[in-house]
LONUDREN-650241 format. One record per atom (N, C-alpha, C, CB): residue in one letter; x, y, z negated; residue number from 1; atom name. Coordinates in steps of 0.05 Angstrom, whole numbers, plus 5000, padded with zeros to 4 digits. Glycine has a CB too. Layout:
BEGIN
  aa    px    py    pz    i  at
   a     X     Y     Z  NUM  CA
...
//
This chain:
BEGIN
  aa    px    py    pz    i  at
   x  3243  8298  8913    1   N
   x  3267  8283  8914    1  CA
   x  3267  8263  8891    1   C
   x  3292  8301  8913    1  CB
   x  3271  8240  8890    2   N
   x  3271  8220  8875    2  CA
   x  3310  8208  8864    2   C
   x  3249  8198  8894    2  CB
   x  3308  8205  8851    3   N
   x  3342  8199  8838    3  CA
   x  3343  8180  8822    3   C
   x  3355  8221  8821    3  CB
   x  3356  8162  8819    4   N
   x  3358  8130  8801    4  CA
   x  3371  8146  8773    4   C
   x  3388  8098  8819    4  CB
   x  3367  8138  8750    5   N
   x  3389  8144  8731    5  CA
   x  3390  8122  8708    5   C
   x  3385  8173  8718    5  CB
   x  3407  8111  8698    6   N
   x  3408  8099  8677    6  CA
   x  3403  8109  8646    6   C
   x  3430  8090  8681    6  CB
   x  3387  8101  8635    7   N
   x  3379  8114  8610    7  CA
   x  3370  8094  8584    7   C
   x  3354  8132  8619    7  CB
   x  3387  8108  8559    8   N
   x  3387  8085  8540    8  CA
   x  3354  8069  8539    8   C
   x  3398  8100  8508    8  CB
   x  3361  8054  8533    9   N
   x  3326  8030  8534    9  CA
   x  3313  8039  8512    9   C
   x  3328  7990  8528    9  CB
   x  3332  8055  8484   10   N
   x  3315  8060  8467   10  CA
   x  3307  8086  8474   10   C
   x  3325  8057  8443   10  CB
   x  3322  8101  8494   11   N
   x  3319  8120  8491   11  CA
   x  3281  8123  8509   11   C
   x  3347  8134  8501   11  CB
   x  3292  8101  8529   12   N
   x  3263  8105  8535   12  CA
   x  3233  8096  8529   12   C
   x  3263  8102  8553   12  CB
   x  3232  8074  8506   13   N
   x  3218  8061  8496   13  CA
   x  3208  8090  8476   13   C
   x  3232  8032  8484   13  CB
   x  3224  8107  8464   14   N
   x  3217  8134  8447   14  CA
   x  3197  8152  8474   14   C
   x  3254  8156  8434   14  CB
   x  3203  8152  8493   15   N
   x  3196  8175  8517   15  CA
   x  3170  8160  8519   15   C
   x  3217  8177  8550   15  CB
   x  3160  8135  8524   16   N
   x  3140  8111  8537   16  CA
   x  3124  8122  8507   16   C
   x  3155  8070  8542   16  CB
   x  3127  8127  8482   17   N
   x  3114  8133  8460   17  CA
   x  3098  8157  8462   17   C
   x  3131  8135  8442   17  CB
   x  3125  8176  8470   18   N
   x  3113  8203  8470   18  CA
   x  3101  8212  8482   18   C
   x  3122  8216  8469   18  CB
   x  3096  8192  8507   19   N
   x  3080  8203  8529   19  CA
   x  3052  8191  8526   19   C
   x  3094  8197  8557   19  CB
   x  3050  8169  8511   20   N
   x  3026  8160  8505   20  CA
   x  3012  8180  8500   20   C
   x  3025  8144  8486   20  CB
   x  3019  8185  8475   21   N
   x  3007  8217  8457   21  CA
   x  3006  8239  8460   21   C
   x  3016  8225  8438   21  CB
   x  3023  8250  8491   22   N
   x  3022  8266  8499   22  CA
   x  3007  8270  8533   22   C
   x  3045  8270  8492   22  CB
   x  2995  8248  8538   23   N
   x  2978  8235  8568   23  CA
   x  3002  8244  8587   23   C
   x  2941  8252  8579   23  CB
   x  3027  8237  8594   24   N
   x  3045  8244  8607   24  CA
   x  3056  8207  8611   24   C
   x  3063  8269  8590   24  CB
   x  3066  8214  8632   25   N
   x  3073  8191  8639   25  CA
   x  3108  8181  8636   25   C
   x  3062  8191  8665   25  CB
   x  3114  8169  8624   26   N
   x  3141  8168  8621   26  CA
   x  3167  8177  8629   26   C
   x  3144  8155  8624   26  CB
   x  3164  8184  8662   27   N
   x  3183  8193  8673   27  CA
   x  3173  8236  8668   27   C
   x  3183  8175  8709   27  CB
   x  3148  8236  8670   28   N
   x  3139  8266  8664   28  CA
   x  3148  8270  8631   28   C
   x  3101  8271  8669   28  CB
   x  3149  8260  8622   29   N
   x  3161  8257  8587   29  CA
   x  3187  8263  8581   29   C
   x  3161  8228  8575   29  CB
   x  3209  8246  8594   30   N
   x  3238  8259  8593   30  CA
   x  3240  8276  8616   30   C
   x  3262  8238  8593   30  CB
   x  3228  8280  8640   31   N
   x  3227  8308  8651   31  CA
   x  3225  8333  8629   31   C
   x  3201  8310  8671   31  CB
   x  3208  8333  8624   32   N
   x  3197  8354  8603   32  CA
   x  3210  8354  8575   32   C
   x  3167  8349  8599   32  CB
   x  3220  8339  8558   33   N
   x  3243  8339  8551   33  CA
   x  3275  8355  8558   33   C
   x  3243  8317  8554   33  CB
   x  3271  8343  8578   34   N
   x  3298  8352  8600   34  CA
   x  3295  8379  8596   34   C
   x  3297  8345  8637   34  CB
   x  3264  8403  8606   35   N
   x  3267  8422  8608   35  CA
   x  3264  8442  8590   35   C
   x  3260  8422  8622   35  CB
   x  3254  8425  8573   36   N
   x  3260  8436  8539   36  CA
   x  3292  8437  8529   36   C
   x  3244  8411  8515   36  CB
   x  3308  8422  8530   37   N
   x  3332  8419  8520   37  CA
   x  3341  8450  8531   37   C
   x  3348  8391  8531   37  CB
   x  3346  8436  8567   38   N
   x  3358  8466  8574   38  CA
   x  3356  8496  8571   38   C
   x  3357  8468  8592   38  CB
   x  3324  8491  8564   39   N
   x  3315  8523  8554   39  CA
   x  3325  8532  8525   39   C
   x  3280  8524  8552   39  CB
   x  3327  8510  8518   40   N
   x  3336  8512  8486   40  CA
   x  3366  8525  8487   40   C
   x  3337  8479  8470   40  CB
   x  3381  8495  8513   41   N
   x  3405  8511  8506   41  CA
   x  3412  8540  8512   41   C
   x  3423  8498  8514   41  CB
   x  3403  8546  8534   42   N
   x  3405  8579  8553   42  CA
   x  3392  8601  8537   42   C
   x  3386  8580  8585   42  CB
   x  3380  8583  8508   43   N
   x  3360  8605  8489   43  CA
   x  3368  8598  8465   43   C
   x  3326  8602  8489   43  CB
   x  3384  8593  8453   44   N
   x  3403  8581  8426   44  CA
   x  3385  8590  8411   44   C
   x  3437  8593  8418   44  CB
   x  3374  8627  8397   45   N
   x  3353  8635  8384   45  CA
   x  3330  8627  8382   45   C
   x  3350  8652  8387   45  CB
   x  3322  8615  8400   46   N
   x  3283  8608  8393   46  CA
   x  3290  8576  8387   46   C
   x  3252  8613  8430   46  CB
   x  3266  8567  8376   47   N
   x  3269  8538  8364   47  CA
   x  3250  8524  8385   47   C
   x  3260  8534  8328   47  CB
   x  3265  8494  8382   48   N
   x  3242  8488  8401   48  CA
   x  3220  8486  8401   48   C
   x  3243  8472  8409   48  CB
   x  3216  8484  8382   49   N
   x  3179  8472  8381   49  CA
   x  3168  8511  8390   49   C
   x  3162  8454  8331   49  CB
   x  3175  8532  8391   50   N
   x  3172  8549  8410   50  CA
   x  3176  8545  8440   50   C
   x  3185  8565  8403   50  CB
   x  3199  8543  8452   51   N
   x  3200  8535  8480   51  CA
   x  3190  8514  8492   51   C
   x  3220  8534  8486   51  CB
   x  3172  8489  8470   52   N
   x  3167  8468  8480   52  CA
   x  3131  8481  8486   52   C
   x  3177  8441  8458   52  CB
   x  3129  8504  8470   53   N
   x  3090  8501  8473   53  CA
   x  3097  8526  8493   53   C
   x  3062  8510  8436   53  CB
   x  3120  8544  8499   54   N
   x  3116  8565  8515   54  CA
   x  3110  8542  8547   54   C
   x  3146  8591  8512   54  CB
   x  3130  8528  8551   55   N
   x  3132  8513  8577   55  CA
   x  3105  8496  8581   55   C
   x  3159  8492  8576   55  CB
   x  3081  8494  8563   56   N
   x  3063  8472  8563   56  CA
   x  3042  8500  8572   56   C
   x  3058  8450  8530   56  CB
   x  3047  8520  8558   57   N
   x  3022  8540  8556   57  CA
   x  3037  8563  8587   57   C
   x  3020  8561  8513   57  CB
   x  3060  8553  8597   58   N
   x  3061  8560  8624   58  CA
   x  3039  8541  8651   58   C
   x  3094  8557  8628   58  CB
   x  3039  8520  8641   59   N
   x  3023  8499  8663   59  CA
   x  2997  8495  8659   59   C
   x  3032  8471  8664   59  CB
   x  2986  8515  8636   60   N
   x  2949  8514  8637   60  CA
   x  2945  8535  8661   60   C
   x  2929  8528  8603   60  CB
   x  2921  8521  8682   61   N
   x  2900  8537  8697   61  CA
   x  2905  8567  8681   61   C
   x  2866  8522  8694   61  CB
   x  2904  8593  8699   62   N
   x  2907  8618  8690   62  CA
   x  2873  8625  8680   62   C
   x  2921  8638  8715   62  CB
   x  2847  8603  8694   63   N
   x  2825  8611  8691   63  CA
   x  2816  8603  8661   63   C
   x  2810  8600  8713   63  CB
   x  2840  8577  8642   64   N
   x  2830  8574  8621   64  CA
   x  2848  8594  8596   64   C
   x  2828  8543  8619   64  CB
   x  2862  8605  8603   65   N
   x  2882  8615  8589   65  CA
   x  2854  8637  8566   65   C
   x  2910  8633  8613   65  CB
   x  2869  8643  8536   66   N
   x  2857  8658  8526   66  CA
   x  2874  8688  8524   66   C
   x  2848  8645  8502   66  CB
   x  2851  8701  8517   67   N
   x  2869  8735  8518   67  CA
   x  2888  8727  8493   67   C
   x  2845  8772  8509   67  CB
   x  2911  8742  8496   68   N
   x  2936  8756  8468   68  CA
   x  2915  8773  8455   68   C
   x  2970  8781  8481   68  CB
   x  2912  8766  8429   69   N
   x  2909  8785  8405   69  CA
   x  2932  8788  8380   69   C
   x  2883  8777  8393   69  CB
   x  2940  8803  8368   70   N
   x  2962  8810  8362   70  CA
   x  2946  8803  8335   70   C
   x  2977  8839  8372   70  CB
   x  2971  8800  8319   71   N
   x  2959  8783  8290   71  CA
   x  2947  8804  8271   71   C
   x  2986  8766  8270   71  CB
   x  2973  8827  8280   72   N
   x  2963  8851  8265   72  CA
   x  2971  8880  8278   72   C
   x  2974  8848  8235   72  CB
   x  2964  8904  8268   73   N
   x  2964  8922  8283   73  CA
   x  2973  8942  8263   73   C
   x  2940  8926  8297   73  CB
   x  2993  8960  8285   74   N
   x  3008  8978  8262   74  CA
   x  2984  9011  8270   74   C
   x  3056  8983  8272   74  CB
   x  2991  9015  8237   75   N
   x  2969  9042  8233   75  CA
   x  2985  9061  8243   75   C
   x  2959  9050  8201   75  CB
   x  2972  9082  8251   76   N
   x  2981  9114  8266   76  CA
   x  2987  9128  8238   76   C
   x  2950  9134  8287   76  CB
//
């Protein structure tokens, strides 16, 4: 589904940036944005730059993913 919206010019000249640097394409840029915010808000506790790499490290291929190793390990 496709939808028109009006959006500040600066706001999107910042998105057209970030997507440079991020190989995303402008409109995939404040998408993803978008779904960062909301996670943030429905998750007030985690910060974003957590919910922003959980939602990026949800859309890697499962074949490149690396195993969880735990930083540290509690003794018996």
């Amino acid at each position: 589904m496709s939808v028109s919206v009006r959006i500040d010019d600066t706001l999107v000249e910042e998105a057209r940036a970030a997507a440079k640097a991020e190989f995303r394409t402008v409109q995939g840029q404040i998408e993803f944005w978008a779904k960062v915010g909301r996670a943030a808000l429905d998750n007030p506790d985690l910060p974003a730059s957590f919910i922003a790499e959980s939602l990026m490290a949800m859309k890697e291929p499962r074949e490149q993913a690396e195993p969880f190793v735990p930083r540290t390990r509690k003794s018996k």
